[in-house]
Backbone as a ProteinNet text record, in pm:
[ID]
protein_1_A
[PRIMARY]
XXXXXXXXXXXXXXXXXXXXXXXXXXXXXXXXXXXXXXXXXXXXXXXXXXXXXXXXXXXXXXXXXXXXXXXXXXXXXXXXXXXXXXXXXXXXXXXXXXXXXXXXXXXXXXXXXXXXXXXXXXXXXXXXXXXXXXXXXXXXXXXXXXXXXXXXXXXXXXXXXXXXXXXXXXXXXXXXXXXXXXXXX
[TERTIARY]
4759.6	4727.5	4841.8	4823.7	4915.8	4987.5	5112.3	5188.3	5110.6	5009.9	4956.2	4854.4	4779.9	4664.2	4690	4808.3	4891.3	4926.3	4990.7	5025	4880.2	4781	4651.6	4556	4630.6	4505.9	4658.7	4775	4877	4788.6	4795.1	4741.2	4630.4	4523.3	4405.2	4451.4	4527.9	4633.3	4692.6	4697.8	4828.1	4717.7	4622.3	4526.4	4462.5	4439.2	4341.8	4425.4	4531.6	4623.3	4676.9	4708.6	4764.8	4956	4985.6	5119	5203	5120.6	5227.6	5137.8	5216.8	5170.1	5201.4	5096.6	5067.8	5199.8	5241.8	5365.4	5446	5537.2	5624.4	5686.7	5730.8	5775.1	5695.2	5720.2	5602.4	5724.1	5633.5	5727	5699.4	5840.7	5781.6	5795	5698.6	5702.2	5757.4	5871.6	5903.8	5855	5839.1	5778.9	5912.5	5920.5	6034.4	6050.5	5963.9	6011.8	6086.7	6103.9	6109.6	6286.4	6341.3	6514.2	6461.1	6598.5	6592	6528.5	6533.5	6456.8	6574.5	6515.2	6610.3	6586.8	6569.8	6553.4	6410.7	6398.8	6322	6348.9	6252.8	6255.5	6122.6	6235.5	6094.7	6170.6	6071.2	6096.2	6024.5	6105.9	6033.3	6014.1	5941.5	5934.3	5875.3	5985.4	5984	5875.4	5742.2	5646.6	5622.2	5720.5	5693.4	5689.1	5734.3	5756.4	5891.7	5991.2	6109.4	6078.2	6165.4	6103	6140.2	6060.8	6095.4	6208.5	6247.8	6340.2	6267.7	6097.6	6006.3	5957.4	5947.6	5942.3	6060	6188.6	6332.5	6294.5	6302.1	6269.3	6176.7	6068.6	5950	6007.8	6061.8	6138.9	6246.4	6323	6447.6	6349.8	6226.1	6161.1	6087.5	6045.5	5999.6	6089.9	6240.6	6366	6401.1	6368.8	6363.7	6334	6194.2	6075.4	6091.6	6156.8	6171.5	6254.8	6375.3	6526.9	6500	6371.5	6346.7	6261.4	6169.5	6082.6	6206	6280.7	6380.1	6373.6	6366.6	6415.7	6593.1	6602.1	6795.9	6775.5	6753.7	6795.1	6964.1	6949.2	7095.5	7160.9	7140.9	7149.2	7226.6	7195.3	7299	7176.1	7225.9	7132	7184.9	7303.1	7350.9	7240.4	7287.5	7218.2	7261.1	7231.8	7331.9	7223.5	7258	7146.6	7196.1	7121.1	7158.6	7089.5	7128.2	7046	7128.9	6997.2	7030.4	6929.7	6979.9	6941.4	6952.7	6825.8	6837.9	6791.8	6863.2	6839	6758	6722.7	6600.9	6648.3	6559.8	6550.7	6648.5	6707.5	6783.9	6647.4	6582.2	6486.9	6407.5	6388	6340.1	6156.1	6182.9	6013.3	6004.3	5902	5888.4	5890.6	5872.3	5880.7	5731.5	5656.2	5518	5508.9	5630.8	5670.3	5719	5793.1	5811.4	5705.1	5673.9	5521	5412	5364.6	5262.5	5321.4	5473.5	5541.9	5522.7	5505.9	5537.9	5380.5	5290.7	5144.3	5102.2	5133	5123	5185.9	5340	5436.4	5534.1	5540.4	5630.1	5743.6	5858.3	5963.7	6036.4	6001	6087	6078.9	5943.5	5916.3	6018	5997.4	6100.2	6205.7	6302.7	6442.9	6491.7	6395.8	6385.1	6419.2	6303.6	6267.3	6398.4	6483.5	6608.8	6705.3	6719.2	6854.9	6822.1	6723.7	6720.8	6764.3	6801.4	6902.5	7039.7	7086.5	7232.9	7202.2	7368.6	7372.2	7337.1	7337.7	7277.5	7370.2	7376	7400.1	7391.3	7501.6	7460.7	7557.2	7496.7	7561.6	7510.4	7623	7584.6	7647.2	7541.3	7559.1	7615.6	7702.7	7757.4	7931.6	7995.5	8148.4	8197.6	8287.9	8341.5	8491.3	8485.9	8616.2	8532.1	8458	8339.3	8219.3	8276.2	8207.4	8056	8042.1	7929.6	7802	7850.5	7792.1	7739	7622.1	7630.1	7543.4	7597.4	7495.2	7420.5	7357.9	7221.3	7288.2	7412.6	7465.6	7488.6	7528.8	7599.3	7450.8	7350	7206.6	7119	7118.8	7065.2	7148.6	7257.5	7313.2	7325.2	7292.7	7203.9	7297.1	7485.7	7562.8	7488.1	7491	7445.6	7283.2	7208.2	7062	7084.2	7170.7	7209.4	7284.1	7407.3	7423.8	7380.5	7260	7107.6	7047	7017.9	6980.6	7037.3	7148.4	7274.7	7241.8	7206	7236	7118.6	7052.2	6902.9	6867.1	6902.1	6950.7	6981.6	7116.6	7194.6	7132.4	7006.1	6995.1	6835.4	6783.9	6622.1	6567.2	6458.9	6376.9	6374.6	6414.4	6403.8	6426	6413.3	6422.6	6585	6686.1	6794.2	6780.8	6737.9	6754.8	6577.2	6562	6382.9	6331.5	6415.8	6391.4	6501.5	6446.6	6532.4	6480.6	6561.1	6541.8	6621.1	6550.2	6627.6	6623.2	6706.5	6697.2	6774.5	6713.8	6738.4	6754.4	6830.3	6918.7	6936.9	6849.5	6891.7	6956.4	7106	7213.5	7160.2	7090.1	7026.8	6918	6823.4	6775.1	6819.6	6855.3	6935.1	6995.9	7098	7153.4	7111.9	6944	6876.4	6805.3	6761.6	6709.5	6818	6908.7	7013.4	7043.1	7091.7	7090.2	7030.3	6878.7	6744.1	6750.5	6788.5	6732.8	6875.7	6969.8	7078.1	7095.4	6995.5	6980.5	6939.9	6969.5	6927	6760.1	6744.1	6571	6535.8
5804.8	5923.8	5950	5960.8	5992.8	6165.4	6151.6	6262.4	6363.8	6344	6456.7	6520.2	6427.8	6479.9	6560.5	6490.3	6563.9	6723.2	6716.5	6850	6968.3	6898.2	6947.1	7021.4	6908.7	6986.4	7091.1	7080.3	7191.5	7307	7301.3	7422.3	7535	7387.6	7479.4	7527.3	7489	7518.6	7653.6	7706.7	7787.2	7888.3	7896.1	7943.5	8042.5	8013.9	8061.5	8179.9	8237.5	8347.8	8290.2	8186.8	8155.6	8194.4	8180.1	8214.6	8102.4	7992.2	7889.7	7779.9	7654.4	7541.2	7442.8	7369.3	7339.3	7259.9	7181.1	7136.4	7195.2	7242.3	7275	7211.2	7041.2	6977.4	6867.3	6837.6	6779.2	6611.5	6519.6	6388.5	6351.3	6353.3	6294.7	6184.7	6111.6	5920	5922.6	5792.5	5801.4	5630.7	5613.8	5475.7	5428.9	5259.7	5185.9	5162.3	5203.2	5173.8	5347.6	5452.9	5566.7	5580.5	5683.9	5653.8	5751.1	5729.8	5746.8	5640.2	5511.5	5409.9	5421.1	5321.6	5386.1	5442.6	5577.4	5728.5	5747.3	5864.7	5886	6057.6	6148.6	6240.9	6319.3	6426.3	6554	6632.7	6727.4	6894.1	6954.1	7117.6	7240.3	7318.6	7399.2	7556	7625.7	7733.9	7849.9	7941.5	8000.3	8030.4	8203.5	8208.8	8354.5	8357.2	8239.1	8235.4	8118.3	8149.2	8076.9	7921.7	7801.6	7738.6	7726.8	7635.3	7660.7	7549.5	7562.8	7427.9	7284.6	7342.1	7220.8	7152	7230.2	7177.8	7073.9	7129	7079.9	6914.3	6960.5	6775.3	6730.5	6787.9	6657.6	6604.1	6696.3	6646	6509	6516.4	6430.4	6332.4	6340.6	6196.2	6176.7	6212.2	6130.1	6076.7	6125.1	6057.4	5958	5937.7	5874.2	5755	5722.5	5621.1	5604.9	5658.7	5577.2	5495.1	5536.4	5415.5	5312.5	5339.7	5233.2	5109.1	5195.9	5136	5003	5098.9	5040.5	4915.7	4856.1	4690.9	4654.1	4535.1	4545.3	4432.8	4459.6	4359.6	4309.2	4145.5	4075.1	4177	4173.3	4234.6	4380.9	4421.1	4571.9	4675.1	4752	4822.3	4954	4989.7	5123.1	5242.3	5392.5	5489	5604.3	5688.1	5793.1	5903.9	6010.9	6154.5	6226.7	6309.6	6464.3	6590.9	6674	6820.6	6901.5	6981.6	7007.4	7181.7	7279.9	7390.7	7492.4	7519.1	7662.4	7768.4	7917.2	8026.8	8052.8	8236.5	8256	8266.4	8260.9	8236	8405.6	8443.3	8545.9	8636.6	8600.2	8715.5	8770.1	8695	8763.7	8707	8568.5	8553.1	8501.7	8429.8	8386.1	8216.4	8163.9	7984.8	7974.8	8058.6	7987.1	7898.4	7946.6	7887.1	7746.5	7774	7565.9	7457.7	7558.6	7477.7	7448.5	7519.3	7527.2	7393.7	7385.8	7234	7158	7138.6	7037.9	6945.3	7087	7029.9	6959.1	6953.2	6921.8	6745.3	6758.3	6702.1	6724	6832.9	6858.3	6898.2	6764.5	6807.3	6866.3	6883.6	7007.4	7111.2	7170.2	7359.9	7319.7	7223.9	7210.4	7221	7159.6	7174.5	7322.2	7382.3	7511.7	7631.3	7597.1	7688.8	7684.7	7573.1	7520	7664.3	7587.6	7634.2	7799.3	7916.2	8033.8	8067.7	7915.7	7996.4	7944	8007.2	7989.9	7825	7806.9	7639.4	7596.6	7478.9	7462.4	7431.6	7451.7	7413.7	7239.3	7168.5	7024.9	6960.6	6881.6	6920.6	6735.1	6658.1	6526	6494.4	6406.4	6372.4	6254.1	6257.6	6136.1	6153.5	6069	6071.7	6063	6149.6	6170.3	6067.5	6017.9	5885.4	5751.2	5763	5666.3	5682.8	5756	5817.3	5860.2	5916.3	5948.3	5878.3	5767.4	5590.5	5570.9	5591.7	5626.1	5432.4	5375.8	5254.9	5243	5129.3	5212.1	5201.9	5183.8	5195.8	5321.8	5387.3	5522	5634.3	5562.9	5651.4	5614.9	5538	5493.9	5511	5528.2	5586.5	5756.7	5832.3	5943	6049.4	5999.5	6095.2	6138.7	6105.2	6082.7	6196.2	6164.7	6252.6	6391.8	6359.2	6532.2	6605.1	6508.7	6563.8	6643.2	6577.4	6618.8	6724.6	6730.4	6814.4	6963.7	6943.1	7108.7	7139.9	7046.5	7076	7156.9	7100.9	7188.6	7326.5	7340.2	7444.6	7563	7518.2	7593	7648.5	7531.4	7541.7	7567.5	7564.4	7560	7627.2	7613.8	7717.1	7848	7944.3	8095.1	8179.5	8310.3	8416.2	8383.3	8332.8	8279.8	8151.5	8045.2	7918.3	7870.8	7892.8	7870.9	7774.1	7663.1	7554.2	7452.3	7358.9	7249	7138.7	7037.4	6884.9	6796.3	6714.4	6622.6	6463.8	6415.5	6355.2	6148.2	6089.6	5973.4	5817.6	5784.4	5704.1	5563	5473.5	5308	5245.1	5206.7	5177.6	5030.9	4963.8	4820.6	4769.1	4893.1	4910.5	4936.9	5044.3	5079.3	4923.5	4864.6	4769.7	4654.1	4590.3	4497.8	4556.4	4652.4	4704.5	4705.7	4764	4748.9	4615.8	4522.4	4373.7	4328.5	4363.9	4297.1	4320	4479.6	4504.6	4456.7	4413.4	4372.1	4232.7	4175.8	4011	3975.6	3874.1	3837.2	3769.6	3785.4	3787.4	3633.4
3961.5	3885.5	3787.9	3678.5	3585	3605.7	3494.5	3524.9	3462.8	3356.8	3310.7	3350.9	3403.8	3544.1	3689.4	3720.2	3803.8	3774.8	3656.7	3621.6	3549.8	3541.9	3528.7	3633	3751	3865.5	3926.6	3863.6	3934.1	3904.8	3725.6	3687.3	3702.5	3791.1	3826.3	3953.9	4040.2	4131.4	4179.8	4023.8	3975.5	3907.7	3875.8	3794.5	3910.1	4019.8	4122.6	4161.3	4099	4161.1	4279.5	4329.3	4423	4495	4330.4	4314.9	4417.2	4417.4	4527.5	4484	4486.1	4487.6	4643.2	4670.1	4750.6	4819.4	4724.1	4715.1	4624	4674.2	4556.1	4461.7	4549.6	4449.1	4384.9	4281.2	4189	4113	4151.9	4128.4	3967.2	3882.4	3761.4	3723.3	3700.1	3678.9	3568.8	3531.5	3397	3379.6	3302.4	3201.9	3219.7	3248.6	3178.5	3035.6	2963.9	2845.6	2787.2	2861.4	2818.8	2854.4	2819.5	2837	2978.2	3066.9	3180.2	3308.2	3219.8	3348.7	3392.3	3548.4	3687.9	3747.4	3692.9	3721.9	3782.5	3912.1	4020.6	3985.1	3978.1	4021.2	4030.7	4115.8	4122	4072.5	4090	3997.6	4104.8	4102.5	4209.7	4101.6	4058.8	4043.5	4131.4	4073.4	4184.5	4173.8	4229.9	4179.8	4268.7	4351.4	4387.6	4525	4634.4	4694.9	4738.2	4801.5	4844.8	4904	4902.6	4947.4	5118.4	5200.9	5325	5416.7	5500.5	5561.6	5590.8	5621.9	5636.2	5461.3	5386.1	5228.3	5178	5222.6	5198.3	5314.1	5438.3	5521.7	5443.4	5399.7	5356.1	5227.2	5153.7	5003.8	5027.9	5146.6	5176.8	5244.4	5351.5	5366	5259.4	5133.5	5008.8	4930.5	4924.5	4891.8	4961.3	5093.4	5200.7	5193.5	5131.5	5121.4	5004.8	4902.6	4758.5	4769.1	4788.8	4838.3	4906.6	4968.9	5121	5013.4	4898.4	4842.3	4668.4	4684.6	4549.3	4550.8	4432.3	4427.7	4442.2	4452.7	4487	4355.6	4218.8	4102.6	4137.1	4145.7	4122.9	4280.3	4383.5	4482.2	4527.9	4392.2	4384	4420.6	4526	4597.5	4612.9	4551.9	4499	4433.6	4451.9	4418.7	4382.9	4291.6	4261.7	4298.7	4305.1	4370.1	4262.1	4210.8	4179.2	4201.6	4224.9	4254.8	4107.1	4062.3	3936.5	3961.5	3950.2	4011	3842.4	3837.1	3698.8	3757.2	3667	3753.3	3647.7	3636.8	3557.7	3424.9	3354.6	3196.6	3196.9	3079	3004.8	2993	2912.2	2866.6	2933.2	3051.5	3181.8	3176.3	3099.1	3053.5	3208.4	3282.7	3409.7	3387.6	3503.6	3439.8	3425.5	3398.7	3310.9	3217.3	3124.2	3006.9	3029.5	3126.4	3149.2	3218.6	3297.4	3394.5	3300.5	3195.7	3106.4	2964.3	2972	2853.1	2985.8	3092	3150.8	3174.9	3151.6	3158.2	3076.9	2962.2	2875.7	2822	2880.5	2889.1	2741.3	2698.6	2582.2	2605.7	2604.2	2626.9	2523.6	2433.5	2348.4	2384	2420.6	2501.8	2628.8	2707.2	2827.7	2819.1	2667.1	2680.9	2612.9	2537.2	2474.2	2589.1	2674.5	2805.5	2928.2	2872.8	3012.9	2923.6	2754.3	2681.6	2732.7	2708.8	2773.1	2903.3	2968.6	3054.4	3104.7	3210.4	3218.5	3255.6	3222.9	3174.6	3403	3396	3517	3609.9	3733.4	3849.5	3906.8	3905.1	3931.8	4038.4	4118.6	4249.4	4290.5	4253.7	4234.7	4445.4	4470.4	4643.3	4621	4728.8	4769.6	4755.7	4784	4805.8	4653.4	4581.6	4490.2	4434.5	4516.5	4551.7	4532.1	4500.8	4474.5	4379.1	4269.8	4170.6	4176	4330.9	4383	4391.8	4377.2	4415	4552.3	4592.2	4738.6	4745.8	4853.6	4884.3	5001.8	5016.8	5149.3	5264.4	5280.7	5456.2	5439.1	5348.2	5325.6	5362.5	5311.7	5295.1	5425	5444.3	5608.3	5760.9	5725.3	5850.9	5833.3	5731.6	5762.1	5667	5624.4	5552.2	5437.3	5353.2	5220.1	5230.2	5302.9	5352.6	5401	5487.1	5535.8	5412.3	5351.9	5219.7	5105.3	5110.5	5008.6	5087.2	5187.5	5252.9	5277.5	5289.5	5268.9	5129.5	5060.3	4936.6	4878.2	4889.2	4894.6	4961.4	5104.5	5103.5	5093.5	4982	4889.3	4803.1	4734.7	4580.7	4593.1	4703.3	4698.1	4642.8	4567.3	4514.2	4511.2	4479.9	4495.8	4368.6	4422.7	4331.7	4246.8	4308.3	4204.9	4174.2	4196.1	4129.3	4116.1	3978.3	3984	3928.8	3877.2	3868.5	3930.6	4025.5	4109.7	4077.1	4019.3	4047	4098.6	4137.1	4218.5	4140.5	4117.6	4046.1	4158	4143	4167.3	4116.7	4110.8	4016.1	4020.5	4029	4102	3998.9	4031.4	3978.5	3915.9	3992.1	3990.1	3905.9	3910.9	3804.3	3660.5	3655.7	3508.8	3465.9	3567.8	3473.4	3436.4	3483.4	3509.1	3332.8	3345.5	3174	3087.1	3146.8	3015.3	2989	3074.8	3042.2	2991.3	3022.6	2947.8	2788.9	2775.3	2615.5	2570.6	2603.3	2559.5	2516.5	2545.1	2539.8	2449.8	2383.9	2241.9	2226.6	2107.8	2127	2083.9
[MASK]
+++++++++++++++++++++++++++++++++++++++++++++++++++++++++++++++++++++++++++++++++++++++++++++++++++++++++++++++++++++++++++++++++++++++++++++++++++++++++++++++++++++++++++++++++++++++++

């Protein structure tokens, strides 16, 4: 199912007065040919209800099963995490305004709808002595997960932080594309 269908049946979702989505967090596929290959994430908005400690586990076992799912290009099996937390817009508009660019997929209303508010919260996992390079012994013996997990938390969905992403990073990837488009034709 594509990302824009996805964000289509959110809306009828979101339309019914529900004021909650079923899932809160919503996975966005990015194209390899789009900048950000590598890159794995979801997005939460915050819709009028907090998120819960059972929302936060199911989020860390779908982080879980992507890493598990990663390719190891040239056998580098490294991963970087980020949690990236926005509070509410200045003008006090609600995140309709970003959920409604995201339906769409217009990332200009999206980066418009971020700049209205305070600059963001980013809260990169993993050991800092290791330029937060986490590799899968680090992520399978469970540090690195519980890591993500406090971290979330902290930053989960709510009346102060109303947009959360989580963002995931295969080191192996990225440099398998960058090599590629780097190669002479």
């Amino acid at each position: 199912m594509s990302l824009r269908a996805y964000w289509s049946g959110l809306r009828e979702w979101v339309d019914r007065r529900t004021d909650w989505v079923e899932r809160m967090w919503l996975r966005d596929d990015r194209t390899s040919t789009r900048r950000g290959a590598g890159e794995h994430r979801w997005t939460w908005i915050w819709l009028g209800r907090d998120a819960t400690d059972g929302d936060i586990d199911d989020l860390v076992a779908k982080v879980d099963e992507e890493v598990g799912r990663l390719p190891l290009p040239l056998g580098i099996g490294d991963i970087m995490i980020t949690v990236t937390a926005y509070g509410p817009r200045r003008d006090g508009a609600g995140e309709g305004v970003y959920l409604g660019a995201k339906q769409v997929g217009d990332e200009l209303a999206m980066r418009e709808d971020l700049a209205h508010r305070d600059p963001p919260r980013v809260v990169p996992i993993g050991d800092p002595s290791r330029g937060h390079i986490i590799d899968r012994q680090d992520w399978t013996s469970g540090r690195a997960r519980e890591e993500l997990r406090r971290n979330l938390r902290l930053f989960r969905p709510s009346h102060r932080w109303r947009i959360v992403q989580v963002s995931l990073f295969s080191v192996g990837e990225a440099y398998l594309k960058l090599a590629s488009s780097r190669s002479p034709s």
